[in-house]
N, C-alpha and C positions, 0 to 999 in steps of 0.2 A: 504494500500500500504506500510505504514512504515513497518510492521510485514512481508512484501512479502520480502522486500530489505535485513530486516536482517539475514534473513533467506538465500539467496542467497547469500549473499556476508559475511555474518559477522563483526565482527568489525577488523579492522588492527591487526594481531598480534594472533589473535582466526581461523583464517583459515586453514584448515587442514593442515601441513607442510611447515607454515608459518616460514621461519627464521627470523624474525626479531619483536625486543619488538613493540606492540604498543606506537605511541608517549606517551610522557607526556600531561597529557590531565589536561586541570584546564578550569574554568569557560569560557574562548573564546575560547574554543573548539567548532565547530558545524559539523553536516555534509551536506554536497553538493551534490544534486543530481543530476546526468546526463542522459540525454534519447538517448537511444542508439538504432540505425535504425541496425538489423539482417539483413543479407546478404540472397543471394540465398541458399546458403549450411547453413545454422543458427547459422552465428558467425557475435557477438560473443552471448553467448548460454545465457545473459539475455536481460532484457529490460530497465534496470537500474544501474546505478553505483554511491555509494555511495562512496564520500573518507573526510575523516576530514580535516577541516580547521578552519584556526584563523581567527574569524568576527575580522574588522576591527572596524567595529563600523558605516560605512558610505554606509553600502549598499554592502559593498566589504569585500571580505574574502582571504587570502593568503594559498593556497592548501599545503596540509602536508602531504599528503601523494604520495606514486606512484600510477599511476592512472594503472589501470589492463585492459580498455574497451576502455576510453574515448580518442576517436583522439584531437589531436591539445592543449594540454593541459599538462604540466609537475607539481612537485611539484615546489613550492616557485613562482610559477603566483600567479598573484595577479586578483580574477574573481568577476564580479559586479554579484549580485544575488537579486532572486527574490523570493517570499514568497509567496504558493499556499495560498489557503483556510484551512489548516488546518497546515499549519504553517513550511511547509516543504519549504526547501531554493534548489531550481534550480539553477542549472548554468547557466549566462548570456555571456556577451561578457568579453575576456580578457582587462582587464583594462592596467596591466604591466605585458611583457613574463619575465621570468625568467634568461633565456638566459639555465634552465636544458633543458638536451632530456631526453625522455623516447622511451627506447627500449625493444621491448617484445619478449622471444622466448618462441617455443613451447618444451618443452623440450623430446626426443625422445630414449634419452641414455637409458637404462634401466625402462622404459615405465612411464620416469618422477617420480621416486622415489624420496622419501625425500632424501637420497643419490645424485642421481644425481644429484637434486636441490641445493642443498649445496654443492656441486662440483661445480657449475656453480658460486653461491657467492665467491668459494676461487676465481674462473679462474677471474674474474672479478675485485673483491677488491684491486688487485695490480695496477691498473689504478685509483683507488682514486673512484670506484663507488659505489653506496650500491644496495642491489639488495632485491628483496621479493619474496621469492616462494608459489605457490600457489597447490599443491598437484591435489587438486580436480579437476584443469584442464591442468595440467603437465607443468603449466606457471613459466617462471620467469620474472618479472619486473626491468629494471636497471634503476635506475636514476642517470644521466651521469652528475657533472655540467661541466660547462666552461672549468675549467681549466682545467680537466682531460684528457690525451692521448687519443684524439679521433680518432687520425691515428693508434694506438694502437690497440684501441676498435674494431676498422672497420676491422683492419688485425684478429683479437682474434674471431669478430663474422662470420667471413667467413669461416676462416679456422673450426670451430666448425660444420660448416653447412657443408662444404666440406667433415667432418670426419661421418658425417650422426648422430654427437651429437646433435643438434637441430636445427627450423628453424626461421625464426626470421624476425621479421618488424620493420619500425619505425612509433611510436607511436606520436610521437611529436620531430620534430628536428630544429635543428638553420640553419641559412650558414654556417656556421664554421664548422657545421658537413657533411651539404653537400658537400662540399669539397674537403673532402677524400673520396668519390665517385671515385670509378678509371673510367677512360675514355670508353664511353660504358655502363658507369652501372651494374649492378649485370648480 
């Protein structure tokens, strides 16, 4: 199974039209595995999602990276984890949220080109977000914290969907971001 996941997903930073360095990686580096339930139409398109994180040491690891699959979960949680039989760490229950969102679009400009993906990090960046594109499935990933223009964000990611630039879900949000929710909903 480990050779299956790397092979799908890669390591942060090595994914096809990835803009962003993989973290700095040193000895409490591990990765986190999450098991991901496919929908009726087959998204999302694996079974697994692997993202790094720093072992804590006590069972717990704090997520470092954007998660690209995994509902209800951002970078900088803090997730209690558990150790198969051969040595591989599952995601367990959020210990402490982070107060990040993660939001994911499908990117549609120009058929999710490295180009548009990196159009999408500038359109973003001015908000305080960092974002990771992922080529192979025209995705891009934002990871939004707290403090960032989320009334902002909300206005930037509508109007994008409006202009038939991309479509877009949230991956893991706060209240604060629900919030700017206009009245009605999407």
């Amino acid at each position: 199974m480990r050779s299956l996941v790397r092979r799908l997903l890669g390591r942060r930073g090595e994914e096809p039209g990835c803009e962003c360095p993989a973290p700095e990686l040193d000895e409490n580096h591990v990765k986190v595995h999450f098991r991901l339930e496919t929908d009726e139409d087959g998204w999302p398109p694996v079974g697994v999602e692997s993202l790094w994180a720093l072992d804590l040491g006590d069972g717990t690891v704090r997520l470092d990276n954007t998660p690209w699959f995994a509902r209800g979960v951002a970078s900088d949680d803090v997730l209690r984890v558990e150790r198969d039989e051969e040595g591989l760490r599952w995601a367990g229950e959020t210990v402490r949220a982070s107060g990040n969102c993660t939001i994911r679009l499908i990117v549609l400009k120009d058929g999710g080109s490295v180009d548009a993906l990196h159009e999408v990090s500038e359109d973003f960046r001015r908000f305080g977000v960092t974002c990771e594109g992922f080529e192979r499935f025209r995705m891009a990933a934002l990871d939004v914290p707290p403090e960032a223009d989320l009334p902002g964000i909300r206005t930037a990611l509508d109007a994008g969907q409006a202009e038939g630039r991309w479509d877009w879900e949230e991956g893991c949000v706060t209240d604060a971001w629900r919030a700017t929710d206009p009245p009605g909903g999407l």
